[in-house]
Every structure is written in structure tokens, then in C-alpha cells.
Legacy VTK file of the C-alpha trace (Angstrom):
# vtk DataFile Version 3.0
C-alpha trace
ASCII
DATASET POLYDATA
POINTS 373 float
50.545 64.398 92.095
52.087 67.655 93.058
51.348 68.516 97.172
51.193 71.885 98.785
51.911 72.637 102.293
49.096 74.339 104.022
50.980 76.586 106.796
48.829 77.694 110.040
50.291 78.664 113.020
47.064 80.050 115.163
43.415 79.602 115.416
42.419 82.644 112.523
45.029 80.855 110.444
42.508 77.511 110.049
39.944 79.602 109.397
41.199 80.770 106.270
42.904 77.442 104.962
39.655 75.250 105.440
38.024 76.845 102.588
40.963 75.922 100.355
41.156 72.166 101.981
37.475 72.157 100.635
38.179 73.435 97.655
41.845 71.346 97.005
39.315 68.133 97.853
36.691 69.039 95.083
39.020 69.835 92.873
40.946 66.200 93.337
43.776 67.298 91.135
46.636 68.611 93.937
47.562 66.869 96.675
48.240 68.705 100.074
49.390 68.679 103.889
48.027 70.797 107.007
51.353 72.010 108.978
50.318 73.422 111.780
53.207 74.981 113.480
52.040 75.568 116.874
52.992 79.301 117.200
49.590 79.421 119.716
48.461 76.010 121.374
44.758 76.599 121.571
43.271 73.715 123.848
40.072 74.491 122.299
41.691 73.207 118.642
40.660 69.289 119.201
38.808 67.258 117.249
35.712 68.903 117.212
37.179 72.421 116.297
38.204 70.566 112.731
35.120 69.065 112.238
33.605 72.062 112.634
35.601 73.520 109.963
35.023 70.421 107.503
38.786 69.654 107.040
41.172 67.121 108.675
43.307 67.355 111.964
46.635 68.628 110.794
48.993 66.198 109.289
51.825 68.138 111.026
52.318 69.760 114.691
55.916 71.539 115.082
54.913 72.412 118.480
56.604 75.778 117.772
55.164 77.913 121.355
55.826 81.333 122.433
58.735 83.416 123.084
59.984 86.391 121.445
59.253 87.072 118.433
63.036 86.326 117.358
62.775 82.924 119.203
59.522 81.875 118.171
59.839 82.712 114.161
63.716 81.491 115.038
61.984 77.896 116.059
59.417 77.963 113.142
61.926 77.976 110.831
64.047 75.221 111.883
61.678 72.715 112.321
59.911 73.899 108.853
63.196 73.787 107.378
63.780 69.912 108.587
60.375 69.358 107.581
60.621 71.167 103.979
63.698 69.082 103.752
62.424 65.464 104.542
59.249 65.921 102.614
59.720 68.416 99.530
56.519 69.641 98.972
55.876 70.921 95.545
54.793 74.583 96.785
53.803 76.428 99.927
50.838 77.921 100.866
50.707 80.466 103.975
47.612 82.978 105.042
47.480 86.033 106.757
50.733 88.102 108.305
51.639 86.327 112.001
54.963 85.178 112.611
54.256 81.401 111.340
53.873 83.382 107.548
57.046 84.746 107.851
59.066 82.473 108.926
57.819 79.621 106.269
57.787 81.730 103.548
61.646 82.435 103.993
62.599 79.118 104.470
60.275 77.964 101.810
62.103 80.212 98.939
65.682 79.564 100.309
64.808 76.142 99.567
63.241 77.071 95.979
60.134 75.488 96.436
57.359 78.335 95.463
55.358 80.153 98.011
51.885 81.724 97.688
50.496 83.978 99.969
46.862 84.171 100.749
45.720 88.031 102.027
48.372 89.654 100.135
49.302 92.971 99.858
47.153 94.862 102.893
49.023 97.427 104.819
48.072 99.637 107.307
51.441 101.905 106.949
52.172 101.407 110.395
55.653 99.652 111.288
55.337 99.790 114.571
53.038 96.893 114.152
54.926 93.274 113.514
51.966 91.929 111.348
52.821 94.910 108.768
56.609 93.776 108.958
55.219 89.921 108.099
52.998 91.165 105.360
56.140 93.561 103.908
58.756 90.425 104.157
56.223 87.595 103.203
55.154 89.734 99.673
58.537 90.731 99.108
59.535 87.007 97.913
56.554 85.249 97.228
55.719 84.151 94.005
51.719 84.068 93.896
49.675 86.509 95.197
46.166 86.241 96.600
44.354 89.343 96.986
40.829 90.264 98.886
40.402 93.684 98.347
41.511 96.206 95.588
43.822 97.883 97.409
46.041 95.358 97.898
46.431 94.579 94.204
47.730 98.061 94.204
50.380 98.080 96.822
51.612 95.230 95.491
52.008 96.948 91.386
53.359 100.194 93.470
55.912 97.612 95.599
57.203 96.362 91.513
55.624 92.625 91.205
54.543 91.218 87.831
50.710 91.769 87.149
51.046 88.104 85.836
51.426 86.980 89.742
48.789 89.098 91.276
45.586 87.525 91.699
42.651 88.988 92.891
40.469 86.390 94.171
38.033 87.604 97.250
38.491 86.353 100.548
38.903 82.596 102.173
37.804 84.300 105.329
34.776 85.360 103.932
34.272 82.269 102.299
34.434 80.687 106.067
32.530 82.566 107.652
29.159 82.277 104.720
30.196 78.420 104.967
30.147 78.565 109.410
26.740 80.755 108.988
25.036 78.581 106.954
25.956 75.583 109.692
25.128 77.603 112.256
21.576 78.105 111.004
20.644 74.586 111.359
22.709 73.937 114.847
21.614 73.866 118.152
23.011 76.671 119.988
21.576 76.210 123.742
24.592 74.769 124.800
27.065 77.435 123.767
28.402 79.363 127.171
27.089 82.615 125.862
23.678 81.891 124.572
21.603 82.541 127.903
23.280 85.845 128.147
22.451 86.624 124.361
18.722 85.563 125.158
18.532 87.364 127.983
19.242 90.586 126.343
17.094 90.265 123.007
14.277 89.297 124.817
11.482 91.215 123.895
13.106 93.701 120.895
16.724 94.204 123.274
20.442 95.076 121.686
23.400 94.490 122.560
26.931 94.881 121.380
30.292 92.830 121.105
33.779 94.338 122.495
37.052 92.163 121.446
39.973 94.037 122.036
43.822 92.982 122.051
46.216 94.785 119.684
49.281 95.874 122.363
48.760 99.521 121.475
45.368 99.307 122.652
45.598 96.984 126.137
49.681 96.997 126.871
49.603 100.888 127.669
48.094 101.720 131.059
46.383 105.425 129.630
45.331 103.967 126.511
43.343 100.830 128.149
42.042 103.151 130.943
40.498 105.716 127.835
38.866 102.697 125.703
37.039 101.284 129.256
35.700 104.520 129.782
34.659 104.516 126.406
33.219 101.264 126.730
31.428 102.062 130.390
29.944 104.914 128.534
28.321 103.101 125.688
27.330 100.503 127.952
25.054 102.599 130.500
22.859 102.832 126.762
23.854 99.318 125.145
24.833 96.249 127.086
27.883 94.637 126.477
29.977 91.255 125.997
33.646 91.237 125.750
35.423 87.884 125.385
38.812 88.853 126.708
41.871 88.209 125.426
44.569 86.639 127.737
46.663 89.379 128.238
43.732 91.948 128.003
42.644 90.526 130.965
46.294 90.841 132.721
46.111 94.286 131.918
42.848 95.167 132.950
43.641 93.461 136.291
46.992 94.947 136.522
45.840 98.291 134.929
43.450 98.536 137.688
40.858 99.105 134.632
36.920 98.131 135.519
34.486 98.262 133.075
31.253 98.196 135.525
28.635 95.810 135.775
26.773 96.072 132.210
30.219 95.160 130.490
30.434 91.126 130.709
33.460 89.758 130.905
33.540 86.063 129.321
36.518 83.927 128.334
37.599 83.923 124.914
34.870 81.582 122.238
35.090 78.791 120.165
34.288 79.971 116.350
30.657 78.843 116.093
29.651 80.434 119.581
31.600 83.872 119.075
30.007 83.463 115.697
26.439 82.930 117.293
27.097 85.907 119.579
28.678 88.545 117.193
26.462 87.835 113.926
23.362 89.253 115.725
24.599 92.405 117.482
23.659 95.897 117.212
27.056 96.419 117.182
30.764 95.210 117.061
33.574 97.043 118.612
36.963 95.841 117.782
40.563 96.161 117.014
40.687 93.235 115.134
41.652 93.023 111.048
39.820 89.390 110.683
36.019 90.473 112.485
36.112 93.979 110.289
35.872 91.931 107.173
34.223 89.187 108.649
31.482 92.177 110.026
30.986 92.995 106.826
30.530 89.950 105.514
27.218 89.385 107.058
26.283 93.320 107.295
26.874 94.091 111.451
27.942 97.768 111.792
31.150 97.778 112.964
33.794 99.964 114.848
37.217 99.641 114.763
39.206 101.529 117.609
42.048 101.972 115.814
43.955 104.686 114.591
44.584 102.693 111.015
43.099 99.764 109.048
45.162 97.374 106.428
41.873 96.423 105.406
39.965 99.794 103.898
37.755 98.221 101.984
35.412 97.395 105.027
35.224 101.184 105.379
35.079 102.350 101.221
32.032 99.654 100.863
31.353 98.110 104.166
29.930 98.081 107.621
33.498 99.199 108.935
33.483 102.859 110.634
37.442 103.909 112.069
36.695 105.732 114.907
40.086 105.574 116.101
41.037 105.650 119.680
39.457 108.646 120.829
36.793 108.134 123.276
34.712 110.474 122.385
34.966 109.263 118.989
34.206 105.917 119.835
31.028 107.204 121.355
29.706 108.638 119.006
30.346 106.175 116.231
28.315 103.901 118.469
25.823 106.347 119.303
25.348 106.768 115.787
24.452 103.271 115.373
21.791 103.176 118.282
20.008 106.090 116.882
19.274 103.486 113.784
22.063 105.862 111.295
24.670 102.610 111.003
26.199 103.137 107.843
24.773 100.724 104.821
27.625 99.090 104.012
27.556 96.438 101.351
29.950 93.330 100.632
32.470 94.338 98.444
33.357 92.515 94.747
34.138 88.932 95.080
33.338 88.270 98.499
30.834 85.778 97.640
32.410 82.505 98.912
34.334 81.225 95.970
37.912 82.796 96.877
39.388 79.493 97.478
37.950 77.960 94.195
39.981 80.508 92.299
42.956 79.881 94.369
43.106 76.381 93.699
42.467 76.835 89.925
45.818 79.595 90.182
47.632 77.051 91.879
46.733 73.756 89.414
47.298 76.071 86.479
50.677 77.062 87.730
51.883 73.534 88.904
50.265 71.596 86.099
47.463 69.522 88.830
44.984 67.385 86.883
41.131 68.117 87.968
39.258 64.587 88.648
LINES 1 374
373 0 1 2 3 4 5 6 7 8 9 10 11 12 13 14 15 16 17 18 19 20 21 22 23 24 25 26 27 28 29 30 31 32 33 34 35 36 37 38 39 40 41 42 43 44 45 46 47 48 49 50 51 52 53 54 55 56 57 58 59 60 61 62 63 64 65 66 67 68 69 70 71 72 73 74 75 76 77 78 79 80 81 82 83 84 85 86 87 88 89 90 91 92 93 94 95 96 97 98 99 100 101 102 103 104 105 106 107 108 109 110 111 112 113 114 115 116 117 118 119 120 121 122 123 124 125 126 127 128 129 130 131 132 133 134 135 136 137 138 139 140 141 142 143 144 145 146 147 148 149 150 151 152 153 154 155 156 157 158 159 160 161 162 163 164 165 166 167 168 169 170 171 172 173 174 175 176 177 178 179 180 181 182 183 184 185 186 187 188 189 190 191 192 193 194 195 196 197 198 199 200 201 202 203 204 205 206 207 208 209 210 211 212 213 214 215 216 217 218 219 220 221 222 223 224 225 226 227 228 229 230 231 232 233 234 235 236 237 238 239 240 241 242 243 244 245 246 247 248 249 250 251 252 253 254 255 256 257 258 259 260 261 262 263 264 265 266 267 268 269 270 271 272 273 274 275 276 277 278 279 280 281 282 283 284 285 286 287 288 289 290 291 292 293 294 295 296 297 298 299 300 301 302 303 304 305 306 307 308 309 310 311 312 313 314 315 316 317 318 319 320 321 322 323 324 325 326 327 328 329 330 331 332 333 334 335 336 337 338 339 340 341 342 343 344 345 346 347 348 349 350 351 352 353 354 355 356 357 358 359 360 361 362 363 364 365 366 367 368 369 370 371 372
């Protein structure tokens, strides 16, 4: 039976495989292994974290860590390379655009074994970012393409591949997050750290809103982090607010000399189902983050993005999504907008219905010749 290698190398990263460990079981005719390359050692990521998701512990932890990004993506690819070399899979699979995708799809195709790429083809345009540098180098060699939005189907035809290897399929994310919903629906949630906080505040007909915030050209500059908290201090004195903080967003704050006043509450970052619980009923998400745009409009929260760009433009053509940039005033009024009940009524777009990774596998067992059981 042919095998794939299932490449994660952070927390979002098994969010978007588990739907296609799901779907690789069902289907019964491709074998595969979970290499998790430890590019960010989340202590929350035990046992329960997996079952969560429905798949199996990885078989694989490289045990990667930080560093640069030449000296993490440099120790990626060694150990992926010894791996790739003692255990040949048949293909690999990587998601998304951090350094992990990088580094295993080029040491994946110098070792001619075929790589697929789930999220291809999003840009933002910006090179200043190093996910946009991933996505660029990851799409210019792989071999399948996976595609969750329309626009990436056309960068890729505009960037010269083969219509034959560019398959639009929806979104794994998407499909995770209908799949976590539909869990969470039917699970206790008393016990999650945020939950008497969230009662508190929709007790009797109350909002509130979600802040997550930690692309460096939002939180590593000292002006720019000083004009989003006023931004945020302002929408708060209408809306309360709960901002699971980053690592380093909270280093900067503190060293920024940033406060964000007492209706802003700062919590430590959430496990999946409990940021899930918190976000999926708010009157409003602001963010910076690519994943929680689409996974916003998944479920139909309004949304703003304080960002100057998106790679993901769909959430704005046909979603919840509003780019408000990095203005503060803008960022205002987008969520004053919202609180006056004029959110825009975004829909989900084509194929984000929670069968992406059932048409992924059948790409995959087409193109390696797996059996289905």
C-alpha cells in the first residue's frame, strides 16, 4: 500500500491534516504517517489535544525548535531528509506556508518522492512577510495542488502550472472547524478557563468581542502596537473585550509599555475547543490572523482583519471578512459598524462545506493508484 507523509510543524498545522487522517481512514486505500516536526513545542499538544481532533498522536517528533528562520528550516530539513531516507514514503503531504512546509517540500522533491500542497496558491503580495516566501517556494515545485478559494487557482495558472495539477477542493480548515463545532455542541464547556468570563458578559442579551493579534508588523514595532491598543481601548469603552495573547505580544506590550485598560482581558493563549467556544459566539472578531478569517467565516462571525493585506480575499469577496487595515480610526469604525447591527452578510463561499479532504484523498489515490476498501 502506498504511504504519505503527513507534515505539521505547529498547532494550525494539525488542524488542517486531521480532516485528511479522517478522510485517508475512510477511504482505507493509502496508507500514511503524522511527522510532526516540532518547529513549535506546544505543551498543550498531549494526548487529549489529538483526541480532540479524532486522529492519532504523531508517528514522528523531529523535535525541530526555534531559532532563526535559517536554523530552524536548516534543522527541518536534515532530520526530514534522514527520515525521507530511512522510510521512503510514497508522497508528501504538507499544509499551510510556515517554515516546516518549506523545508519538507524541498527535501521531499530533491529526493523525487512527490509533494502536494494543501492551501495552495494564496498570496497576499507582500514579501516582507516569510509565510508569502513559503507559499512562493513550496508552489514553485510541488506537484499537486490543493486550492480553497478561487483565487488561488488563478495565481497558480498566472505563476505557469498545468491545469491538470490544480485542484480546487475547499478547505481542510473549514472542514475542522464544522467537524470541532459540531463536538462542541454536545460538550461540556464549564470547565474551559474562559467560560465564566464569556457568561458573565452575555448575561442577559450582552456582546462581546475577540482580539488575537501577533503578525511582527503588528506587535514587534513600538508605534504600530501603541496605535492598535488605542484602537482596541476605544472599542472596548462600547464592547468588552478578550484577547488571548500571543507570547511575544505579551513581551511587547510589557516592553512597549502598551496598556489596554481594564475592559480589555488579557488571558493566555486557548486550547482549540475553548478559543473555539469563546470566538464562535462573539459580536465580533478582531484579528491579524489568515486561519480565524476563514475560519470566521465559516460559521458567519463578522470579522476584522487589521491588516494592511489578506492572502485569503475570498473571506472579504463572499464572507464575514472586512480589511480595515491598520488605521485606528479605521478599525473603529469597522467595529462600530458592526455594533450598530450593519455587519456585513457574508456567506460561505463554494466548497466550503466540509468535504475538502474527501476530494484530496480521492486526488491523491487517483494519482498513486490506492485501492478504496
Amino acid at each position: 500500500m502506498k504511504t504519505i507523509f503527513l507534515v505539521a510543524g505547529a498547532r494550525p498545522n494539525f488542524m488542517k491534516i486531521a480532516p485528511i487522517v479522517r478522510a485517508l481512514r475512510a477511504h482505507g486505500g493509502l496508507a500514511f504517517q503524522i511527522v510532526h516536526t516540532g518547529q513549535h513545542y506546544d505543551r498543550d499538544m498531549n494526548e487529549v489535544f489529538f483526541e480532540e481532533l479524532g486522529i492519532p498522536a504523531p508517528d514522528v517528533f523531529m523535535g525541530a525548535g526555534g531559532g532563526s528562520h535559517a536554523e530552524q528550516t536548516a534543522k527541518i530539513m536534515v532530520a526530514f531528509e534522514e527520515l525521507c531516507q530511512t522510510r521512503r514514503p510514497d508522497a508528501v503531504l504538507v499544509v499551510g506556508d510556515v517554515n516546516s512546509t518549506l523545508a519538507c517540500s524541498v527535501v521531499a522533491k530533491k529526493l523525487h518522492i512527490p509533494v502536494a500542497h494543501v492551501e495552495a496558491g494564496l498570496r497576499s503580495g507582500d514579501r516582507s512577510m516569510p509565510e508569502e516566501i513559503n507559499r512562493l517556494v513550496t508552489d514553485s515545485i510541488s506537484d499537486w495542488f490543493f486550492v480553497t478559494e478561487p483565487s488561488g487557482v488563478a495565481h497558480l495558472q498566472r505563476e505557469g502550472h498545468p491545469d491538470s495539477a490544480i485542484h480546487y477542493v475547499g478547505h481542510v480548515m473549514v472542514d475542522n472547524v464544522l467537524y470541532q463545532a459540531a463536538k462542541l455542541a454536545n460538550a461540556d464547556t464549564a470547565g474551559f478557563e474562559t467560560s465564566a468570563w464569556k457568561a458573565a458578559h452575555t448575561r442577559g442579551g450582552g456582546r462581546y468581542g475577540v482580539v488575537t493579534l501577533h503578525r511582527p508588523s503588528n506587535v514587534d514595532d513600538a508605534e504600530m502596537m501603541a496605535r492598535i491598543g488605542g484602537a482596541l481601548v476605544e472599542i472596548s469603552a462600547d464592547l468588552p473585550l478578550i484577547f488571548p495573547v500571543h507570547p511575544r505580544t505579551r513581551a511587547n506590550l510589557e516592553k512597549f509599555g502598551v496598556t489596554l485598560g481594564p475592559r480589555v482581558r488579557l488571558v493566555a493563549p486557548q486550547p482549540y475547543m475553548a478559543f473555539l467556544n469563546l470566538w464562535k459566539d462573539a459580536a465580533v472578531v478582531l484579528t491579524d490572523s489568515g486561519g480565524l478569517q476563514e475560519e470566521t467565516t465559516a460559521l458567519g462571525v463578522p470579522c476584522i482583519t487589521i491588516r494592511e493585506n489578506t492572502e485569503r480575499p475570498v473571506t472579504v469577496d463572499e464572507g464575514t471578512n472586512v480589511l480595515a487595515g491598520t488605521d485606528p480610526a479605521a478599525i473603529v469604525a469597522a467595529a462600530a459598524q458592526v455594533l450598530r447591527g450593519e455587519a456585513k452578510q457574508g456567506r460561505r463561499p463554494q466548497l466550503w462545506d466540509g468535504k475538502a479532504a474527501e476530494r484530496i484523498v480521492a486526488v491523491l489515490a487517483a494519482e498513486l493508484g490506492g485501492r478504496r476498501d
